[in-house]
C-alpha positions in Angstrom: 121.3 144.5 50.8 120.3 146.2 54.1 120.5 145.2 57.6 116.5 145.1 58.2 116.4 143.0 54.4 118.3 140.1 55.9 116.7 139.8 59.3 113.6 139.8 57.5 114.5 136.8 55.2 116.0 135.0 58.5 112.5 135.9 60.1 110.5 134.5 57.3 112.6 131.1 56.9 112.5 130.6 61.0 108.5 131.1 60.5 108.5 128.5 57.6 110.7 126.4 59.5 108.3 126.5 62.8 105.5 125.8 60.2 107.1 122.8 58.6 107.5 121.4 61.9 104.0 121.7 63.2 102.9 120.2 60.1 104.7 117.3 60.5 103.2 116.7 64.1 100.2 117.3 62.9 100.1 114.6 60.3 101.6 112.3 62.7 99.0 112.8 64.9 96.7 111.8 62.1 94.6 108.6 62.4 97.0 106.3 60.0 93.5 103.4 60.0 90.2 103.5 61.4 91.0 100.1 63.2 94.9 98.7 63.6 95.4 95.9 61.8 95.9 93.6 65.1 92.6 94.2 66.1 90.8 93.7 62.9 91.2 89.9 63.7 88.7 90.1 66.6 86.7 87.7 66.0 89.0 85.1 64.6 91.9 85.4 67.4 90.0 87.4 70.1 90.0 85.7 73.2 86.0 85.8 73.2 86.0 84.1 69.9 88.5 81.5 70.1 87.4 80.2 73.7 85.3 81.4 75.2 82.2 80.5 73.5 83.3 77.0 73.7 83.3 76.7 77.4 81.0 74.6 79.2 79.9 73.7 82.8 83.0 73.4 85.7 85.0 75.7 82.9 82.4 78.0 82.5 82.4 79.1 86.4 86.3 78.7 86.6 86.0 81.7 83.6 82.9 84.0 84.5 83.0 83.1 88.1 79.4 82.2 88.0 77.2 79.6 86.0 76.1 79.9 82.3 72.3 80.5 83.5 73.1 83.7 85.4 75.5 84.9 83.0 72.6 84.7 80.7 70.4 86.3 82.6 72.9 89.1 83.3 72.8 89.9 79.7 69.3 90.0 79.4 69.4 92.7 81.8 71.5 94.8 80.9 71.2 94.5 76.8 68.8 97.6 76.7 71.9 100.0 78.5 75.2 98.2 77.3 74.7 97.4 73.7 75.7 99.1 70.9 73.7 100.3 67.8 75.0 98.5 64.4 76.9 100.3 62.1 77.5 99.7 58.4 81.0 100.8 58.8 82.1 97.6 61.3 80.4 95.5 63.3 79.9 96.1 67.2 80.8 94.5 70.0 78.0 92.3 70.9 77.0 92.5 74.4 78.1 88.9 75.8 81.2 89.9 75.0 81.4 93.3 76.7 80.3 91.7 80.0 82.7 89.0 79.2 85.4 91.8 78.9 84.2 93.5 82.4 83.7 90.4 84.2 87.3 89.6 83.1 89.1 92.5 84.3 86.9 92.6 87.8 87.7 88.6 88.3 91.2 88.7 87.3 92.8 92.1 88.5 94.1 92.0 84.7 95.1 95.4 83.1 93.5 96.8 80.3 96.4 96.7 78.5 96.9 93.1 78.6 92.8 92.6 77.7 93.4 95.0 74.6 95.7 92.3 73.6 94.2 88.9 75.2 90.6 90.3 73.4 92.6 92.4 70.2 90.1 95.3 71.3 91.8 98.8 71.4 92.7 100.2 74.9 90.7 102.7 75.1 87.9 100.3 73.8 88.3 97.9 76.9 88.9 101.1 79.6 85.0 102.7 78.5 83.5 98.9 78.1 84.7 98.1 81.4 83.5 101.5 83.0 80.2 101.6 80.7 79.5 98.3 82.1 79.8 98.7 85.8 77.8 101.6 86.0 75.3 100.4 84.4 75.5 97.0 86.8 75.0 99.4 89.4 72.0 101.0 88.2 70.6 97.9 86.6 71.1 95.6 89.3 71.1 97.1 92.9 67.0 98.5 92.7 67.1 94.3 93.3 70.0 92.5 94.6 70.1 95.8 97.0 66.7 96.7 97.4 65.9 100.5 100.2 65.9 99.0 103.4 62.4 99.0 104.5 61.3 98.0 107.8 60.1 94.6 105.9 63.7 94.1 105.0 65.2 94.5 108.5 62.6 92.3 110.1 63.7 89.9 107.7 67.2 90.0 108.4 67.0 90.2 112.3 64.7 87.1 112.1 67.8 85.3 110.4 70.5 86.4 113.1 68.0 85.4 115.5 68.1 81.7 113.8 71.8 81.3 112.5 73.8 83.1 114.8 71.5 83.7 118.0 71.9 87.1 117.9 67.9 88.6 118.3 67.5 92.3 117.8 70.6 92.3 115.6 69.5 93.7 111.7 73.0 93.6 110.4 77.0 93.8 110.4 79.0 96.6 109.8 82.8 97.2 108.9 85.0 99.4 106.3 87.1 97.7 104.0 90.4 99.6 102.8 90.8 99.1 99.1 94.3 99.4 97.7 95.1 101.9 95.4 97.6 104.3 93.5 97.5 107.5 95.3 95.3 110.5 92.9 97.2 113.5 91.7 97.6 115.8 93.8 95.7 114.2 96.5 98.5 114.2 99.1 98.5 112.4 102.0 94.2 112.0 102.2 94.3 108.7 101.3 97.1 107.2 103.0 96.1 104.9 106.1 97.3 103.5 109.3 98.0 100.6 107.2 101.0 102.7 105.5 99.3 102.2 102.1 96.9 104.3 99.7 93.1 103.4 100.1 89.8 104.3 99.6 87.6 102.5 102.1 84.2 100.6 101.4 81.6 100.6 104.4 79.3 98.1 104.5 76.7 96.6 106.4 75.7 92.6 105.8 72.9 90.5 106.5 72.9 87.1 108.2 73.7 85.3 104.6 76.8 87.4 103.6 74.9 89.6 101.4 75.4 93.6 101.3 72.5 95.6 102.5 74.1 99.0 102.9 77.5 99.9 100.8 79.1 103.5 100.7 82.2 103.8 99.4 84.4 106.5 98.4 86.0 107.7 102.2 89.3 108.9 101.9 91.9 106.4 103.4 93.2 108.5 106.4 89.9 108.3 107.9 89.2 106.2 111.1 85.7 103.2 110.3 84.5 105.3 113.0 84.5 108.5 111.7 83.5 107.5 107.9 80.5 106.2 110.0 79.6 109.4 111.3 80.0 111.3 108.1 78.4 108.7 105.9 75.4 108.8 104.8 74.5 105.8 106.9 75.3 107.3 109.5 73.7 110.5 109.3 70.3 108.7 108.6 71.3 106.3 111.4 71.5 109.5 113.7 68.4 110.8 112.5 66.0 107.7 113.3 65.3 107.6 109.0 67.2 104.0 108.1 63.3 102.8 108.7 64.8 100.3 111.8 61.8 98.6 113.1 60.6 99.6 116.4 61.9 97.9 119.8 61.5 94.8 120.5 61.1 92.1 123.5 64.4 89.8 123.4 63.0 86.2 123.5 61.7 84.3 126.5 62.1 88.1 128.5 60.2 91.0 128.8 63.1 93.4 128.2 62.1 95.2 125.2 65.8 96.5 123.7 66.6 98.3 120.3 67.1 97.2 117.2 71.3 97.2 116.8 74.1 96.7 114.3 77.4 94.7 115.2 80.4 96.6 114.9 83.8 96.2 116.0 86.0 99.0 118.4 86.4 100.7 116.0 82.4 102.3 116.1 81.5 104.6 118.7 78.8 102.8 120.8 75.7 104.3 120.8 71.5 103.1 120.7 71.9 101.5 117.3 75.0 100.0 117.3 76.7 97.2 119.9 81.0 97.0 119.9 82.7 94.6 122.3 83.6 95.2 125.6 87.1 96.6 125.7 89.9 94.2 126.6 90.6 95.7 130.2 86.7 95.3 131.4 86.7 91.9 130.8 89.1 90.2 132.7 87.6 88.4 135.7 84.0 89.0 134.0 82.8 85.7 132.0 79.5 87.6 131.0 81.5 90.1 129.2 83.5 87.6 127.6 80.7 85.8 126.6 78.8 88.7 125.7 82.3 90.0 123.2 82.0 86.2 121.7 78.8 86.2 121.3 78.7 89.7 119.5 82.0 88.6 117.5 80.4 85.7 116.0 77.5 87.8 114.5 79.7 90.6 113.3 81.8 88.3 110.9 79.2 88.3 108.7 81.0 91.5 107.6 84.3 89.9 107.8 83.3 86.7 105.7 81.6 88.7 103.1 84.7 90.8 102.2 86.5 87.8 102.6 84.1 86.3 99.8 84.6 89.7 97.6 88.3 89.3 97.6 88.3 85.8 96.6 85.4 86.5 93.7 86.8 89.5 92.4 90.9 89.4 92.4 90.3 92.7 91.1 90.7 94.1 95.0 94.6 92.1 95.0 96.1 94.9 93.2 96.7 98.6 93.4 94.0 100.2 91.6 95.1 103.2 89.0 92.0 104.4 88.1 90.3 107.5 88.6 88.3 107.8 92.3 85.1 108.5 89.7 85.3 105.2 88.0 86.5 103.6 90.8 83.5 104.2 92.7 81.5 102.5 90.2 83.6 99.7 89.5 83.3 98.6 93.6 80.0 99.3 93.7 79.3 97.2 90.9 81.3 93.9 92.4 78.7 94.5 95.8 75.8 94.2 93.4 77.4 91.1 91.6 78.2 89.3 95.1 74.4 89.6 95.7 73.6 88.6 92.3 75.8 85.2 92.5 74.7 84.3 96.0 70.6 84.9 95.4 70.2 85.3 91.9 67.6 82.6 91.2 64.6 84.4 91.8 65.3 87.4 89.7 63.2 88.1 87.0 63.7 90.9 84.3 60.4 92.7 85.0 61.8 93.5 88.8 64.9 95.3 87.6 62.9 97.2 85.0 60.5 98.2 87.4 62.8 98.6 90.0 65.7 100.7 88.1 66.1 104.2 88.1 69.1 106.4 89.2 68.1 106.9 92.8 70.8 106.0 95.9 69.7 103.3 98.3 69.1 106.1 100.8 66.4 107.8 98.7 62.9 108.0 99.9 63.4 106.5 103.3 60.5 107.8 105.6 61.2 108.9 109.3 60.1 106.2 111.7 60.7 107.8 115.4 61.6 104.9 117.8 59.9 104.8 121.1 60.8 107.0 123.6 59.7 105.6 126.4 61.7 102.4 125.9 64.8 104.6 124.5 67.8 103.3 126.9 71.3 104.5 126.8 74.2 102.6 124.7 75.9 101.4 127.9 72.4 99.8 129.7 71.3 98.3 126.2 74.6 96.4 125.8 74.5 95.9 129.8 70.9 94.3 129.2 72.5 92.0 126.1 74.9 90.9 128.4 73.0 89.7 130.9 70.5 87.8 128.5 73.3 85.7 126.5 74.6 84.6 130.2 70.9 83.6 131.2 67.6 83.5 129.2 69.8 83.8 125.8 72.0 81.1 126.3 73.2 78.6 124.2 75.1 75.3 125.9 78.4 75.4 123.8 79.5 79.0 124.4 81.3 78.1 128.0 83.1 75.6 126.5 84.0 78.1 123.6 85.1 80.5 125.8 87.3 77.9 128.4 89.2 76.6 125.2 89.5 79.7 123.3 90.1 82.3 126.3 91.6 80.0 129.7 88.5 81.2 131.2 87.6 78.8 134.1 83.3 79.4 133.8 81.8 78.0 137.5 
């Protein structure tokens, strides 16, 4: 036999051999069942199945974090965009039990690994259930529990700072929120904070009652509150007189006509539209300033409570987050709407949301309202002019004695 006869018989059995092998990946690979034989007892051992329909009252909102009635009306909305058609293969996953899934993971911080087992639903099943669901909570939902500001809406809200918190002019509190997470591959050091952790921040502003008016999340983590401000799209309308603010106003019992402003923390720059404290070495010697920083902090932890109140809801935000920054945009944006819907749901009907759905941004179709000009007043003289009115006309008779327990301040 030849030379070129036997490497050809060596190459022909290595090829056979290389074929062999990718044969048997590929029949390993090979669905072995349409459904594993774990899951197939769904609805007799499912978590769903077993107790959750038999829940009831207190137990009911220790599980779903809100009352049966809500839930209910929860999945009346959203039955039309979550639930499945029904096959004469296998039965579907009914609706209640999707949202039961979701509401699960966002309320418990619980992996989907460990809800694949608690409701014997494959992985992959709870991952798209949970992310089919919050998006469409986010479209469903925020047309109404997170309604376009309108100049209406802002009136409304100042009216209530004005009542609770004694803070006229004011139209809402603002403050980022780092989120913990796993850092993205190949995202380098972008979303690693001050904090010395991974983040993506939410920026929010809040009304009077706790409740999210403006959300935009997404910033990378590295970024100051101040500077996701200016690059948000909050911001950018804020800049551009188009966030529909109403037009100045008188403060009460005065005839000093002042903008309408935001709360905000050191963090913010200070400009027409937006108040932050006094820094800390203006205001020694100064009671107005003091009281002027007290009076502004007690207003601005509207922002702080509400988070506060998101945290506690939705122990979701406890743990470091390995999801995608495309589903994880959803998934926050979908525990802002349900905060709203839980605090003031009762007066939702399922006509609004239909009428009021669609996939437009809250920023969408905001006209330009131009402010007046000749009552526009630089940051400095507006806050200068707030000042003044909380230590005179705006006064309220327990803030001295606020201010002498909490700072040593001795007010004459």
């Amino acid at each position: 036999m030849m030379d070129w006869d036997v490497l050809l018989i060596k190459l022909l059995a290595e090829e056979e051999e290389e074929f062999i092998k990718r044969r048997i990946i590929v029949e390993r690979r090979k669905r072995r069942f349409w459904v594993n034989k774990i899951w197939q007892s769904r609805c007799v051992d499912g978590e769903f199945h077993k107790l959750c329909i038999h829940l009831k009252g207190v137990k009911f909102y220790d599980y779903y974090k809100m009352d049966y009635q809500k839930f209910k009306k929860l999945v009346h909305f959203l039955r039309p965009h979550v639930e499945k058609r029904k096959s004469k293969f296998r039965s579907t996953i009914s609706i209640e039990e999707r949202l039961t899934v979701c509401l699960r993971f966002l309320t418990t911080g619980t992996s989907f690994k460990a809800l694949s087992f608690n409701y014997r639903m494959g992985y992959s099943t709870i991952r798209s259930i949970v992310h089919e669901t919050c998006a469409a909570i986010w479209k469903i939902l925020r047309p109404i529990v997170m309604p376009k500001p309108t100049e209406v809406l802002w009136k409304a809200v100042e009216e209530d700072f004005k009542n609770i918190w004694n803070f006229p002019n004011c139209i809402g509190a603002i403050d980022g929120k780092h989120i913990r997470i796993r850092a993205p591959i190949k995202s380098g050091s972008q979303y690693f904070n001050y904090k010395k952790f991974f983040s993506t921040v939410l920026l929010a502003v809040v009304d009077a009652k706790y409740r999210f008016v403006i959300v935009d999340i997404g910033a990378y983590g590295r970024n100051s509150d101040g500077g996701i401000m200016s690059h948000s799209k909050l911001g950018q309308k804020m800049q551009g007189n188009r966030l529909n603010i109403p037009r100045n106003k008188t403060l009460p019992g005065t005839n000093q006509v002042l903008p309408h402003v935001f709360v905000a923390d050191e963090a913010f720059a200070l400009t027409e539209n937006i108040m932050r404290p006094y820094p800390g070495n203006q205001i020694e010697g100064d009671p107005k300033k003091k009281i002027f920083n007290y009076r502004l902090s007690r207003a601005r932890r509207m922002v702080e409570s509400a988070f506060g109140i998101l945290r506690q809801k939705f122990e979701f935000f406890d743990r470091s987050l390995r999801i995608q920054p495309k589903y994880l945009d959803n998934i926050i944006l979908a525990c802002t709407c349900l905060h709203n819907y839980i605090i003031d749901g009762e007066n939702l009907r399922y006509e609004d949301v239909i009428n009021n759905s669609s996939n437009s941004t809250i920023f969408e179709n905001i006209n330009d309202i131009s402010h007046d000009e000749d009552s526009a007043l630089l940051p400095r003289t507006t806050r200068e002019k707030f000042k003044d009115y909380f230590s005179e006309e705006g006064c309220v008779n327990w803030q001295n004695d606020i201010i002498d327990t909490r700072l040593n301040v001795i007010v004459v």
